[in-house]
N, C-alpha and C positions, 0 to 999 in steps of 0.2 A: 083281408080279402080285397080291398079298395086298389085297383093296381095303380090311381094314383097316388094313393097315402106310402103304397110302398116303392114305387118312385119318388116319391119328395124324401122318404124316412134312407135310403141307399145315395140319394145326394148330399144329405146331410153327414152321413157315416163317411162317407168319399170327402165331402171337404175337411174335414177332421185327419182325413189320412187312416183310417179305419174301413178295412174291406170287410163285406157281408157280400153274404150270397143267398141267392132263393132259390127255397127247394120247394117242391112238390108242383115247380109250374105245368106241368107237363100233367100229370095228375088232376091238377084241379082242371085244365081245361076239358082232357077229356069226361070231366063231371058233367060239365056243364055248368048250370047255375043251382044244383041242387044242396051245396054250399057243405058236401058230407066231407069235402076233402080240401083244407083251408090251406094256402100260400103262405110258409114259413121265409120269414128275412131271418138270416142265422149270422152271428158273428164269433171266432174264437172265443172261447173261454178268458182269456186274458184281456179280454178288449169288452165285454161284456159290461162291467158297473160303469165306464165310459160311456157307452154309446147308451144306455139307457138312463143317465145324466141328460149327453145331449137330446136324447127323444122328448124326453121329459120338459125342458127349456125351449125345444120346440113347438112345444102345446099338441105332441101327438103322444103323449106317455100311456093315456090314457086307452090304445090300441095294442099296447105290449101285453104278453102274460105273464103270468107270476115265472119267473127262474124258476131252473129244473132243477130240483134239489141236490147239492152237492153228494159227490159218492161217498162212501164211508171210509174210515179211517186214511183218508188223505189217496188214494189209489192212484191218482194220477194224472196226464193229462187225457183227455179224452181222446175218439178214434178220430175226430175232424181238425183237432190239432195239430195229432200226429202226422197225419194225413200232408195237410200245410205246411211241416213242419219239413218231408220229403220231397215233398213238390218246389221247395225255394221260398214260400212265400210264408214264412216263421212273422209273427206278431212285430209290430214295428217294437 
């Protein structure tokens, strides 16, 4: 929720060469401060045990949530990869 923890955590992901994006800015603001609608930093699927290495290294690991638990029998990659993956901007 910190927008600078999530600015220092997307500078960090960027020097590494690993793009994240944040969702729900827009959202949370028109909350306000009533904190029901929290600011996700997202990173592809692929890039994932990396960046939360580096968060970790960075003394802010302790702000990430638990991983969303893998789909079942191997399904695939998911819709935001996919997504990236049309747009040009495929996992380094």
């Amino acid at each position: 929720m910190n927008p600078v923890t999530l600015s220092f955590a997307q500078a960090i992901l960027k020097d590494a060469g690993i793009e994240s994006f944040l969702f729900d800015m827009n959202a949370a603001i028109l909350d306000g401060s009533t904190a029901l609608v929290r600011k996700r930093l997202m990173v592809i699927d692929e890039d994932e045990t990396e960046a939360r290495e580096l968060l970790h290294a960075a003394g802010i690991g302790h702000e990430l949530t638990d991983p969303v638990p893998k789909r079942p029998n191997g399904s695939g990659p998911t819709f935001l990869s996919n997504l990236l993956r049309k747009l040009g901007l495929a996992p380094k």
